[in-house]
N, C-alpha and C positions, 0 to 999 in steps of 0.2 A: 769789843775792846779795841782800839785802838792799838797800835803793833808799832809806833814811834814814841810817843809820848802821853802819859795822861793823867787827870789829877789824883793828887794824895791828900784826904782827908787829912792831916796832921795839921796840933796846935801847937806852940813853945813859948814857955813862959819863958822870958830870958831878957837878964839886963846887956843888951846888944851895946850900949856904951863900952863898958869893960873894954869887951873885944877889940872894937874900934880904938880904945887906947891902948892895948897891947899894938895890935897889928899897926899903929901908926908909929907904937916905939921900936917896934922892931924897923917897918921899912926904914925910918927915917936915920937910923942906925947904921943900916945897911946906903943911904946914900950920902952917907958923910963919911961913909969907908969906914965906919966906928964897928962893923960887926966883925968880931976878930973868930971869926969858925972857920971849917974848909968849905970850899965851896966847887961844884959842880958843874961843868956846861952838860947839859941834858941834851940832846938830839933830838929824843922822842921828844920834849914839850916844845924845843925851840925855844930854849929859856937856860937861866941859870938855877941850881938848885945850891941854897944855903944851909950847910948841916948843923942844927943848933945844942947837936950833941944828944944827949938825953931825953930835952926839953922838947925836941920835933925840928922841919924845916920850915922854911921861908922859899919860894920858886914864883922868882919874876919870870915873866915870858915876854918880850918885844918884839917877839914874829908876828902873833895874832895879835896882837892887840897892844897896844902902849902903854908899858907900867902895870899889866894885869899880874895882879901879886895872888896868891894862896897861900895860907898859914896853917899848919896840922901839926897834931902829937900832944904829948902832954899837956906843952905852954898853954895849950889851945883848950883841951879838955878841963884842966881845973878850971876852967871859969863858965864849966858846964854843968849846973847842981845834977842834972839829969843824964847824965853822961851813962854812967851804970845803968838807968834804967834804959835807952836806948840800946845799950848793947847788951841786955838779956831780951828783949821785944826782938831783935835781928838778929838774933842767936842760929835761927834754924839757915838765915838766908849767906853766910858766908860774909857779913858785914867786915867792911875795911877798917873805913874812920871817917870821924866829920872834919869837914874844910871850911874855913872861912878863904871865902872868894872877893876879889876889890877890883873892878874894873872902871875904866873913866872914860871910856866910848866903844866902838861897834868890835865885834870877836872876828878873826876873819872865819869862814866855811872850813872845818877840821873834820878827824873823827879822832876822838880821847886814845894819845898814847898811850902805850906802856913801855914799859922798863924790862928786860930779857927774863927776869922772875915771872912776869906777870903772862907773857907771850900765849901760853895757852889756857887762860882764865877767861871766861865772859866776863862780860861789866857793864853795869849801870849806875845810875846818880838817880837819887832826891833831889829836886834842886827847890828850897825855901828860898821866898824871897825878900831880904830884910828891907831894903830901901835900893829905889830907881829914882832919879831925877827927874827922866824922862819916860812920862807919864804912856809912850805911845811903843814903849821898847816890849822887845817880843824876842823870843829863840824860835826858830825854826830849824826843824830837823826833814831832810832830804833820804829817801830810802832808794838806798845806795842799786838795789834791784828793778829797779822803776824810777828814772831820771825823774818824770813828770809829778810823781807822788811825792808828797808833803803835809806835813803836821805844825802846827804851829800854837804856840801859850804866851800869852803877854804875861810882863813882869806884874802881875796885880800884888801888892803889899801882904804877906801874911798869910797868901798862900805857895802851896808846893806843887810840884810835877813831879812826875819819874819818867827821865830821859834812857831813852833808849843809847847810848851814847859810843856804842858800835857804829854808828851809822851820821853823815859827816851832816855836820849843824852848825848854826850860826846864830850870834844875836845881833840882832841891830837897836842900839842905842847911844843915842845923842847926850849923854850925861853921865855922873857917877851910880855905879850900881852896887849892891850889897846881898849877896846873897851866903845861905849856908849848905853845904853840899852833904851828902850822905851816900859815899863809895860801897857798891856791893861789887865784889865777885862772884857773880851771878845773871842768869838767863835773865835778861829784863821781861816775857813772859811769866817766870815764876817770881819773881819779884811783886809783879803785878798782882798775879793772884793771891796771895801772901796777904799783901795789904789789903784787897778785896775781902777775903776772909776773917782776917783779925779785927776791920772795921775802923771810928775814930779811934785816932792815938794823940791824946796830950801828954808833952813833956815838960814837967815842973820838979 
């Protein structure tokens, strides 16, 4: 198995438009000053976080990457029919929540902050990928114990990975990218086996 990153059998039936029209009402809101919530400078993301109340946030980050936006929490989940069932499937694994991810060229080399709640929690991602422009984009994750070692998965359309995301990565792409994240609080070895064991998962 692979100890960086590797693939997840998973399928999603999902009308990906929605999304795209929320998360472009929301950013576009948010850059005409129109989003009237509090808002947050984050340290650990290098970003701002927009609290949208009830509904979830909005968290631009302009350090890594320019205008990389993610949207999560409710707003985000009802327009997810399969929402419940993903969160009984990751029931055992300490699952967070889905993110919708917007980025429009290359991430710089990070490792996934946390916030002073989260400080002694492992963590990893799903990362599905809705739409790349650029047909030739890829993440690459670095293991942080082995300068020289490296793992790497292109954005291919409608499939997933699970990132190790302890450990400091990058993507390089030349375009818009769209992808949907799935947060665990959890060893990205058991995570792994998890899904190894449980097998395909479609969510419709």
């Amino acid at each position: 198995m692979n100890k960086l990153c590797c693939p997840v059998n998973i399928t999603i039936e999902q009308n990906w438009d929605s999304i795209r029209a929320l998360y472009r009402t929301v950013f576009d809101k948010q850059k005409l000053g129109k989003l009237d919530h509090d808002l947050i400078e984050v340290d650990e993301w290098g970003g701002t976080q927009y609290n949208l109340d009830r509904h979830g946030s909005l968290m631009l980050s302009q350090r890594l990457s320019p205008n990389w936006g993610s949207l999560s929490g409710p707003i985000l989940n009802r327009l997810l029919p399969w929402h419940k069932q993903v969160v009984e499937i990751f029931k055992p694994l300490n699952f967070g929540m889905v993110i919708w991810s917007d980025t429009i060229a290359d991430v710089t080399r990070h490792v996934d902050a946390k916030i002073s709640e989260e400080y002694s929690l492992p963590q990893c991602k799903i990362n599905y990928i809705v739409s790349s422009e650029d047909q030739l984009a890829k993440t690459i994750v670095y293991d942080s114990n082995e300068d020289s070692y490296y793992e790497s998965y292109p954005s291919t359309l409608n499939h997933a990975w699970l990132l190790n995301t302890s450990h400091p990565h990058e993507i390089w792409s030349k375009g818009h990218r769209e992808i949907l994240q799935f947060k665990f609080f959890n060893h990205y070895d058991d995570v792994a086996d998890f899904l190894k064991q449980v097998g395909p998962i479609t969510l419709k």
